[in-house]
C-alpha positions in Angstrom: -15.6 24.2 -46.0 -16.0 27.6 -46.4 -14.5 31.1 -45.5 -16.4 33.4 -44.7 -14.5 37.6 -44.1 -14.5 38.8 -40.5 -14.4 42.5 -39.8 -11.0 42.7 -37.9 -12.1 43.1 -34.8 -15.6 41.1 -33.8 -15.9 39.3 -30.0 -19.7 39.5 -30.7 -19.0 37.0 -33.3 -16.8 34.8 -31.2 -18.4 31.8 -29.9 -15.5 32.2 -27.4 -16.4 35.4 -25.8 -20.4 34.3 -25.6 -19.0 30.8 -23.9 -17.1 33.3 -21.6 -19.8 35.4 -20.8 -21.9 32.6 -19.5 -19.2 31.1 -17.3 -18.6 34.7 -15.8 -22.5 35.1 -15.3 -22.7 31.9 -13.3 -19.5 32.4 -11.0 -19.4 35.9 -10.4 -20.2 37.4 -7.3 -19.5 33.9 -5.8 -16.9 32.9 -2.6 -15.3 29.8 -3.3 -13.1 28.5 -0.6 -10.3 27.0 -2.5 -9.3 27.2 -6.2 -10.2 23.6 -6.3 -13.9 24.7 -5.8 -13.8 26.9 -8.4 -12.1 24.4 -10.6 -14.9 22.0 -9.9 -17.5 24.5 -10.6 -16.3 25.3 -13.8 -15.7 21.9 -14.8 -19.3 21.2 -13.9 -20.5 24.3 -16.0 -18.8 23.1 -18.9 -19.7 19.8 -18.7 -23.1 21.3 -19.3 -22.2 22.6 -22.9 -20.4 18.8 -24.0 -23.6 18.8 -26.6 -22.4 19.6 -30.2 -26.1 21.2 -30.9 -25.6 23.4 -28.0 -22.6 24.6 -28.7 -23.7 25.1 -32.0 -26.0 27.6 -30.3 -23.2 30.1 -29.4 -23.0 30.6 -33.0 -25.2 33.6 -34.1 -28.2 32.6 -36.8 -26.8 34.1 -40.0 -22.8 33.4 -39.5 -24.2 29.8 -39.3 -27.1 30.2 -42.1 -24.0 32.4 -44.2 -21.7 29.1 -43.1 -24.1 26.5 -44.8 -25.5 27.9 -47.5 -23.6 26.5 -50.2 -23.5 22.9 -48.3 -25.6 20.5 -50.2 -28.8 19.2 -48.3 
């Protein structure tokens, strides 16, 4: 493993906020009838992302590249 310095403050670097931004774009501007809907949709959504390689894919090129470059091939 290896640590890699974060400037302090960095959501464009947080897989988090990118996973956010994509539920937001594909429930916004949406009427749900119940919270259970909306709960299902979600669920659904994420369901979607349950593949390591794509979530691997929030992570931007050169954190990842910076991540593994001392890991042995």
């Amino acid at each position: 493993m290896r640590l890699l310095p974060l400037p302090p403050y960095s959501p464009e670097l947080n897989p988090v906020e990118r996973f956010g931004g994509l539920l937001k774009a594909r429930t916004a501007n949406r009427l749900y009838p119940t919270l259970h809907r909306l709960e299902e949709h979600l669920i659904a959504i994420a369901r979607d992302w349950s593949a390591p390689a794509k979530v691997a894919g929030l992570i931007h090129g050169w954190l990842s590249a910076a991540a593994n470059f001392s890991v042995p091939a």
